[in-house]
KEKE-3310 file (N, C-alpha, C; in steps of 0.2 Angstrom, whole numbers, plus 5000, padded with zeros to 4 digits):
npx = (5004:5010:5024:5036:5040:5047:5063:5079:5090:5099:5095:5083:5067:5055:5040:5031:5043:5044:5032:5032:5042:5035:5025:5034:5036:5025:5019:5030:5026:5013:5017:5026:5017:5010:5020:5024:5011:5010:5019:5032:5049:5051:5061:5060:5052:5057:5069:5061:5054:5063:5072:5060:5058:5070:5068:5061:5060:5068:5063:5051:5059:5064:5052:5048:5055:5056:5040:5042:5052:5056:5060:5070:5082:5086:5091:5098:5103:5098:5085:5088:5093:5083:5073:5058:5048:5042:5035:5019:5016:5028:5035:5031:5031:5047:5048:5041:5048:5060:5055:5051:5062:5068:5060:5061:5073:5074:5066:5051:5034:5029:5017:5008:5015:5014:5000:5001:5007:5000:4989:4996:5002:4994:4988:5001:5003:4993:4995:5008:5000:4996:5008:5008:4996:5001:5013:5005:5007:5001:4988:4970:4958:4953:4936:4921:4918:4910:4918:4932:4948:4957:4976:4991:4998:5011:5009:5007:4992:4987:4977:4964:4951:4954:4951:4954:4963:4972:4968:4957:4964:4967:4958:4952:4960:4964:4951:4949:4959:4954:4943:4948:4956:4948:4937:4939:4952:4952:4943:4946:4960:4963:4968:4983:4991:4979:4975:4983:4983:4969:4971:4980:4971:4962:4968:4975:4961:4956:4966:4965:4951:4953:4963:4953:4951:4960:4973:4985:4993:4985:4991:4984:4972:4962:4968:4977:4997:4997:4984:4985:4995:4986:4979:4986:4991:4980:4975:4987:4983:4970:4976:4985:4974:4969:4979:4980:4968:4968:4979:4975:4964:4972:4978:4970:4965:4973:4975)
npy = (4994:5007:5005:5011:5025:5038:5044:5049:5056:5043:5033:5022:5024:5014:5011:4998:4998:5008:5009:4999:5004:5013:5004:5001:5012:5018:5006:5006:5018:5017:5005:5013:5022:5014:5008:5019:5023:5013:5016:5012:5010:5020:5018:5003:4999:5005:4993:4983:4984:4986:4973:4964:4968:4962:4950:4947:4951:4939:4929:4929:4929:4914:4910:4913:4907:4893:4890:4893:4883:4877:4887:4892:4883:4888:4900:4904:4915:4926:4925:4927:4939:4948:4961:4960:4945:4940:4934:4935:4927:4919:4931:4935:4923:4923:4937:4937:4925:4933:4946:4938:4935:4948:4953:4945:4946:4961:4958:4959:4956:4946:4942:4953:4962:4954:4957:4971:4971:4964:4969:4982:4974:4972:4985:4986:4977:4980:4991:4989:4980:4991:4994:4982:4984:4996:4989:4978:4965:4951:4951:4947:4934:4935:4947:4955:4966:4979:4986:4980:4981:4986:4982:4990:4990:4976:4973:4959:4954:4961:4961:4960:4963:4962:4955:4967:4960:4964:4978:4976:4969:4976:4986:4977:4973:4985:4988:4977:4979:4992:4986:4977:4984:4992:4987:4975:4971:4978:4972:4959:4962:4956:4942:4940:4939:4935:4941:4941:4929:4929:4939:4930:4921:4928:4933:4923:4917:4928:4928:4915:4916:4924:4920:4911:4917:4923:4921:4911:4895:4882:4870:4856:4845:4858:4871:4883:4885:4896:4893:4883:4886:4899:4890:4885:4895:4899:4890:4889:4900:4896:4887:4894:4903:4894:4889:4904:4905:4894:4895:4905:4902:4892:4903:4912:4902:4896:4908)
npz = (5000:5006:5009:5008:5019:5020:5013:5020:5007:5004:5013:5015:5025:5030:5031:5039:5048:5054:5060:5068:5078:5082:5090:5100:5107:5111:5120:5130:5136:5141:5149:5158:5164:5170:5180:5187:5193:5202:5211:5208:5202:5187:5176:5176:5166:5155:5154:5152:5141:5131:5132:5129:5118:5111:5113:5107:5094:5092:5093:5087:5074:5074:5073:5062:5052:5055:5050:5038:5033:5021:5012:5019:5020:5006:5009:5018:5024:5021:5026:5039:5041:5034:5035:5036:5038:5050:5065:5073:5085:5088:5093:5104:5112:5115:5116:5131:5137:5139:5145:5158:5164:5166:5175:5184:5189:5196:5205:5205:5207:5200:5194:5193:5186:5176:5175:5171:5159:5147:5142:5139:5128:5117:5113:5103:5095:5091:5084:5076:5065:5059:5050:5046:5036:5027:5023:5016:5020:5026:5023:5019:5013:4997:4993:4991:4997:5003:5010:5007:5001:4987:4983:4979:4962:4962:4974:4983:4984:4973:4962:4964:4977:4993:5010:5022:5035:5040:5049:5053:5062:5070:5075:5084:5093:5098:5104:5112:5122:5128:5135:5143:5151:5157:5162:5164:5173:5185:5192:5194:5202:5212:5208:5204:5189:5182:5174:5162:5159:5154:5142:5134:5131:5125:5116:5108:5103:5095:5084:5078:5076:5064:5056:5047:5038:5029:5020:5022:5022:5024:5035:5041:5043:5039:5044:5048:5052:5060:5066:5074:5083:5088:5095:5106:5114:5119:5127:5135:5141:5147:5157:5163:5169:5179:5186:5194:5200:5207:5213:5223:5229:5240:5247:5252:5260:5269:5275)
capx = (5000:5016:5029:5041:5038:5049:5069:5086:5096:5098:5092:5074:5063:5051:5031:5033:5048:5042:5026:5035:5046:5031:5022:5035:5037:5017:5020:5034:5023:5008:5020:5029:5013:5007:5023:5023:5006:5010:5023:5039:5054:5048:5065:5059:5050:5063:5071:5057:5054:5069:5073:5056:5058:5076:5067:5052:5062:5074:5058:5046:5061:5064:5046:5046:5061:5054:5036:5047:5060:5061:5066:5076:5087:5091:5093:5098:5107:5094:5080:5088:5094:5078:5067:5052:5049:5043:5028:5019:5017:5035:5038:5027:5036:5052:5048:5038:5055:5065:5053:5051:5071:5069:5056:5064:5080:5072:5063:5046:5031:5028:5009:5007:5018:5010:4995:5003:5009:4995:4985:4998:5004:4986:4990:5008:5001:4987:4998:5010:4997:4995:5014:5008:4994:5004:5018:5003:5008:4995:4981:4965:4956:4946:4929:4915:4913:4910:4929:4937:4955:4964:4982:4992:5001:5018:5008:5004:4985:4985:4972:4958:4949:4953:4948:4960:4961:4979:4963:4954:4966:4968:4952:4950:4966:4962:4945:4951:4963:4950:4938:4954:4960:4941:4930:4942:4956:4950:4939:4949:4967:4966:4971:4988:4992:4974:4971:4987:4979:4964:4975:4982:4965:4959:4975:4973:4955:4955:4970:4963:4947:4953:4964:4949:4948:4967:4979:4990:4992:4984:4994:4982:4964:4962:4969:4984:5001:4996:4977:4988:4999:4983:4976:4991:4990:4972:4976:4991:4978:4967:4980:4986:4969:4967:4984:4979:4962:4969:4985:4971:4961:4973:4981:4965:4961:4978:4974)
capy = (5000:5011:5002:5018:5029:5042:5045:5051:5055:5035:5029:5023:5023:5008:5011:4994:4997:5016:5007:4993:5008:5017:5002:5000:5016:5017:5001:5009:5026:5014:5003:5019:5026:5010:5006:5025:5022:5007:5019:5009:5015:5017:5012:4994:5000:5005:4987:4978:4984:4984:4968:4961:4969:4960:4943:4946:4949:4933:4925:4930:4926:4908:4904:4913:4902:4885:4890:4890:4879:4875:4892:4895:4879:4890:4907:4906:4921:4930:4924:4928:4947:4952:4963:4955:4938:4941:4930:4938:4922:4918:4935:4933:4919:4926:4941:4933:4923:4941:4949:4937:4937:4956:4956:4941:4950:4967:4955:4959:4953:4941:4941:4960:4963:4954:4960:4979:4971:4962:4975:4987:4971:4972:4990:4986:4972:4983:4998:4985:4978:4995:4992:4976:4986:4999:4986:4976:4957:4948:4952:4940:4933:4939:4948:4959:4970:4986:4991:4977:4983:4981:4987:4993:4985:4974:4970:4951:4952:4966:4960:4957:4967:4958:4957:4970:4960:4969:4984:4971:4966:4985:4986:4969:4973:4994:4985:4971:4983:4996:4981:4974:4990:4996:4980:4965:4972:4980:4967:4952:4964:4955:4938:4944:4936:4932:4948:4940:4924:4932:4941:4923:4917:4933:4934:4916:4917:4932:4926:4907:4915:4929:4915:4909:4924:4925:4916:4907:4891:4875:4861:4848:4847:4863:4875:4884:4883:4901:4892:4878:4890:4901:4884:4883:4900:4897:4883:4891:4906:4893:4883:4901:4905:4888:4889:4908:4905:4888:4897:4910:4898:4888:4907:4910:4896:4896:4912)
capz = (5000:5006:5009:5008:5021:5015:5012:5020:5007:5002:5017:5017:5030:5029:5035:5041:5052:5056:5065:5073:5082:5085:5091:5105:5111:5114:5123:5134:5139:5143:5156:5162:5168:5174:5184:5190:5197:5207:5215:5208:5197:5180:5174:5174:5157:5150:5152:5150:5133:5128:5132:5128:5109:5107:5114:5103:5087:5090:5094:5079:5067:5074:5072:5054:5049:5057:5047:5031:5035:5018:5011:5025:5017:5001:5007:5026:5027:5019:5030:5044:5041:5030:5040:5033:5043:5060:5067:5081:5091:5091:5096:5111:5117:5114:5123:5137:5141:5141:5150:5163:5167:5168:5184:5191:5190:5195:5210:5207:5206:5190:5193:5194:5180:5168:5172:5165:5151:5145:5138:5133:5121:5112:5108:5102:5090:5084:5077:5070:5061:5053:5046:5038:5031:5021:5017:5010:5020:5031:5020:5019:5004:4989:4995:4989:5003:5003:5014:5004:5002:4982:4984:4971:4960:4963:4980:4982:4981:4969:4956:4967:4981:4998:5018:5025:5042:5048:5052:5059:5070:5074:5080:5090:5099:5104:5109:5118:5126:5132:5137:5150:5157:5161:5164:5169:5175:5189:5194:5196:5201:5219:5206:5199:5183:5177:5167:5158:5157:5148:5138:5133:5127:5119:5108:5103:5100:5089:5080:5076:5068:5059:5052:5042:5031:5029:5016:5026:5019:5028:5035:5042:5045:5035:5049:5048:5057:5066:5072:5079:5087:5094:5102:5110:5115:5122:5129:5139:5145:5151:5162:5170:5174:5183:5192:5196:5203:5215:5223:5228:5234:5245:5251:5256:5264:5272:5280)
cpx = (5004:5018:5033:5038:5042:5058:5073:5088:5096:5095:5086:5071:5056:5043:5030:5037:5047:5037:5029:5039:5041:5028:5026:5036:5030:5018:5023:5030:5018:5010:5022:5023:5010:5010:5021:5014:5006:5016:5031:5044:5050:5054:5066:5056:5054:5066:5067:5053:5058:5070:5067:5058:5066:5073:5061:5055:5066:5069:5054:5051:5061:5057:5045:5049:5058:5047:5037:5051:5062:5066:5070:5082:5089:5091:5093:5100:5099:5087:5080:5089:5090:5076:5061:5053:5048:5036:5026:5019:5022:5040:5034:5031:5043:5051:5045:5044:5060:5061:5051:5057:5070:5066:5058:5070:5077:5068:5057:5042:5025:5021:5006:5009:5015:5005:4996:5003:5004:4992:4989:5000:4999:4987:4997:5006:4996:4989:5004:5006:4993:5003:5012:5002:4999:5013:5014:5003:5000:4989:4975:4962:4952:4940:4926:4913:4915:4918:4932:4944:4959:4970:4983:4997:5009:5017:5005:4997:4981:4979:4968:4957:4950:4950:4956:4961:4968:4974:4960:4956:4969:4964:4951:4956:4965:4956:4946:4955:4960:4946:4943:4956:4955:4937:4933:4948:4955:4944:4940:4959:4969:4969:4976:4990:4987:4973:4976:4985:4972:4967:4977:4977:4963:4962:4972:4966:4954:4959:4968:4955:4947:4959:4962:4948:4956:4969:4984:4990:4991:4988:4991:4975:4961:4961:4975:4989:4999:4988:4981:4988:4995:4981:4978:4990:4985:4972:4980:4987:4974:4971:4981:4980:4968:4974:4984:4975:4964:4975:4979:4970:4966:4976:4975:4960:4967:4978:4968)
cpy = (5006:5012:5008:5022:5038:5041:5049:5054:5046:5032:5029:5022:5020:5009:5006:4994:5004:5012:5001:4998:5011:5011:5000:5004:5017:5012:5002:5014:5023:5012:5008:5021:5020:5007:5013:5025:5017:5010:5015:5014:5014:5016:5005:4995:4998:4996:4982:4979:4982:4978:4963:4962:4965:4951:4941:4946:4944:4928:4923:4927:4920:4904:4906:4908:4895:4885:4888:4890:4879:4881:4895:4890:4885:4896:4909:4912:4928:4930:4928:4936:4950:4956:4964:4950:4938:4939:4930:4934:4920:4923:4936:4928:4919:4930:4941:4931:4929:4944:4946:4936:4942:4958:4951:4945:4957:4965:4961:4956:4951:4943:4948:4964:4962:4956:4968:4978:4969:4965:4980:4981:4973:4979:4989:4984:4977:4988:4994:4981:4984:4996:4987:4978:4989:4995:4982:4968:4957:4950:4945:4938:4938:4940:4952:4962:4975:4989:4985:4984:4979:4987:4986:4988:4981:4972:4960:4952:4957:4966:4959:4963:4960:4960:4962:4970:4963:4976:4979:4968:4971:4985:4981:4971:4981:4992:4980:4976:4988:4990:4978:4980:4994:4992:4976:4966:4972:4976:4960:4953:4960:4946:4941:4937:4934:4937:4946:4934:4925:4936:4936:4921:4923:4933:4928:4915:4922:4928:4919:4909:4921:4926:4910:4911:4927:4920:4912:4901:4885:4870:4855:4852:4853:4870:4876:4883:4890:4898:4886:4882:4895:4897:4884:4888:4902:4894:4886:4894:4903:4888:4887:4900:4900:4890:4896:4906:4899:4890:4903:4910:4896:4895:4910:4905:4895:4904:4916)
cpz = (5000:5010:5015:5013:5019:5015:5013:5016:5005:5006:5018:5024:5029:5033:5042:5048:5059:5063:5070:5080:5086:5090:5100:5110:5112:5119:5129:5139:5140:5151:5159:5166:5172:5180:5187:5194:5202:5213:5214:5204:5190:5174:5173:5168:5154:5148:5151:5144:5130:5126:5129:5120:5107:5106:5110:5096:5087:5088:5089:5073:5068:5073:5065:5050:5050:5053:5041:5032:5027:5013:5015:5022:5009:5001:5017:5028:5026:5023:5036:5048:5039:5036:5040:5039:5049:5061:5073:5087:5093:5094:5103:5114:5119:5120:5129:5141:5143:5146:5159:5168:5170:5175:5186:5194:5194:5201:5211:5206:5200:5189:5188:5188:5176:5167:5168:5158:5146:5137:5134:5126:5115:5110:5103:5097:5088:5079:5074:5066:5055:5049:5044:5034:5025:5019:5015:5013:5023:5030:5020:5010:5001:4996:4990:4993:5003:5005:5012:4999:4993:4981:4979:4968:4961:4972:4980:4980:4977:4962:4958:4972:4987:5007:5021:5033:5046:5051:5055:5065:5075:5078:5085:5095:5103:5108:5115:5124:5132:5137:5145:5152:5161:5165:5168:5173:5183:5194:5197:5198:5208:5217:5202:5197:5178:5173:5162:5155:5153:5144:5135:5128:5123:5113:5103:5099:5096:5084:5075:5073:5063:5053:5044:5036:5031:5025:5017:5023:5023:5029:5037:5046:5043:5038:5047:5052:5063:5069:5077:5086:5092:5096:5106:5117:5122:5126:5137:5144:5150:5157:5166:5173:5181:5188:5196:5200:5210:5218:5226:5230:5239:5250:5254:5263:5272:5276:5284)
residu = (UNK:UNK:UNK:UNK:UNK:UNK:UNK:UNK:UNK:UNK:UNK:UNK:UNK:UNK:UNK:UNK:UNK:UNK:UNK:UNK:UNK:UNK:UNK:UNK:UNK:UNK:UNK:UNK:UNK:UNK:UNK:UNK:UNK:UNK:UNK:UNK:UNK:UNK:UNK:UNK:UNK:UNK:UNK:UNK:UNK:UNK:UNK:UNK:UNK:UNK:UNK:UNK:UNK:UNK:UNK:UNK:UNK:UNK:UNK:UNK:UNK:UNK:UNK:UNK:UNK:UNK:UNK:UNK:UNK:UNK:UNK:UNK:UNK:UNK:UNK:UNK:UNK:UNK:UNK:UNK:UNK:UNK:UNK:UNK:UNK:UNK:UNK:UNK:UNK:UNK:UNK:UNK:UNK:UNK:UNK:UNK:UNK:UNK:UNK:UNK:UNK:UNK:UNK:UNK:UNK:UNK:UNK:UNK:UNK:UNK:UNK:UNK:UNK:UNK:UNK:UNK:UNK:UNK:UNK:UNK:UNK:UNK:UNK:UNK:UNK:UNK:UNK:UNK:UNK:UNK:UNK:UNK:UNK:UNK:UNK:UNK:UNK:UNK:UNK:UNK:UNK:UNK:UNK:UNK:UNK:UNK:UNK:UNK:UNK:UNK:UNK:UNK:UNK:UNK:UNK:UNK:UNK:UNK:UNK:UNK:UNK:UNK:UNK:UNK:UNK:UNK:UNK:UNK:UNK:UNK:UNK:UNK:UNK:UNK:UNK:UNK:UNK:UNK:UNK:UNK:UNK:UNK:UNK:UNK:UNK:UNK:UNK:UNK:UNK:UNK:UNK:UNK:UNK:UNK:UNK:UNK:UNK:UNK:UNK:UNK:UNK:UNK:UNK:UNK:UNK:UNK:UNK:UNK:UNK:UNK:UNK:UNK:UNK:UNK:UNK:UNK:UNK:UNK:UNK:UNK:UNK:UNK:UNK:UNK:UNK:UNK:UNK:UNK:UNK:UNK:UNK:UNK:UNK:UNK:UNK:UNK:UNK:UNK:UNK:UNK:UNK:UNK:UNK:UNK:UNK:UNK:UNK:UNK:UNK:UNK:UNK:UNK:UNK:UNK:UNK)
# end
């Protein structure tokens, strides 16, 4: 749609790369104010961006590499340095492990933590899904619908009018975001960790049906490798929840 955001002098500046920067500095100025409200340093941000954005690109490239393993066999260099190729689930896992060193290291509390992060993630992933609009990937199939999206030409699905779910998953992710920082959050803050564990299942259940209306290509029972990957996701959320709700219970019980 566009790609180029504008030009240096020879250096481009990537639409793409522009909203991925932006996408973390929102991210950053969300935690700041929400560590700053809990009365801590709000230089744990800083490091738990950081570090999360280094653990989330190593992360997203190793699950984009292992989804195409096999052009990774005839162009490994090239796979690994593009700055294309980043799969948001495997930057979740990624930065999840980075982020959780950071507050063990930083001795706080993991629970409480995630519930901060949660939500700001859901805006993070919403404005980088406006850098896969204007560079044109992660679009959906053919439609006929009035807000069907045909990009210009020299973009993959430029002869056709398609679903332009990187907006879709703008909106599901500012909405889910508001939805958990007004409604659920605050509601359930006396379990620390579950607003991260519903965060867990909302991701994956957006992700697994906005899958259906997306071209990704199916690997078995005619689901992709990202609905696998949000079951997993789901899967996970629901396990926290449950391990959330019984240490509650027995501290509860135990006092």
């Amino acid at each position: 749609m566009h790609p180029e955001l504008f030009h240096i002098g020879k250096l481009t500046i990537y639409t793409y790369g522009f909203m991925m920067a932006t996408a973390f500095l929102v991210c950053y100025l969300i935690l700041k104010h929400e560590i700053m409200k809990r009365g801590d340093d709000p230089e744990i941000a800083s490091n738990i961006i950081f570090w999360g954005a280094i653990g989330g690109i190593i992360g997203a490239k190793i699950f984009y590499i292992a989804e195409f393993y096999q052009d990774f066999f005839h162009d490994p260099i090239g796979m690994i340095f593009t700055g294309a190729g980043l799969v948001f689930h495997g930057g979740l896992v990624g930065g999840t492990i980075a982020v959780v060193l950071v507050i063990r290291k930083a001795k706080k509390p993991l629970g409480q933590y995630a519930d901060l992060i949660g939500p700001a993630l859901l805006v993070g992933q919403g404005i980088g899904r406006i850098g896969c609009f204007f560079a044109g990937c992660c679009h959906g199939k053919a439609c006929s619908l009035p807000w069907a999206v045909r990009f210009p030409h020299a973009s993959p699905p430029a002869d056709y009018p398609v679903h332009p779910t990187q907006l879709y998953e703008t909106l599901i992710n500012i909405t889910l975001f508001f939805i958990l920082i007004k409604f659920v959050r605050p509601r359930i803050k006396h379990l620390p960790g579950l607003t991260f564990a519903i965060y867990m299942m909302l991701a994956g259940f957006e992700r697994f049906l906005l899958e259906f209306i997306r071209v990704n290509p199916r690997v078995a029972w005619g689901l992709s490798s990202a609905q696998f990957t949000s079951m997993g996701f789901f899967l996970a959320g629901i396990i926290l929840a449950v391990i959330v709700i019984k240490k509650n219970s027995v501290l509860s019980q135990n006092s």
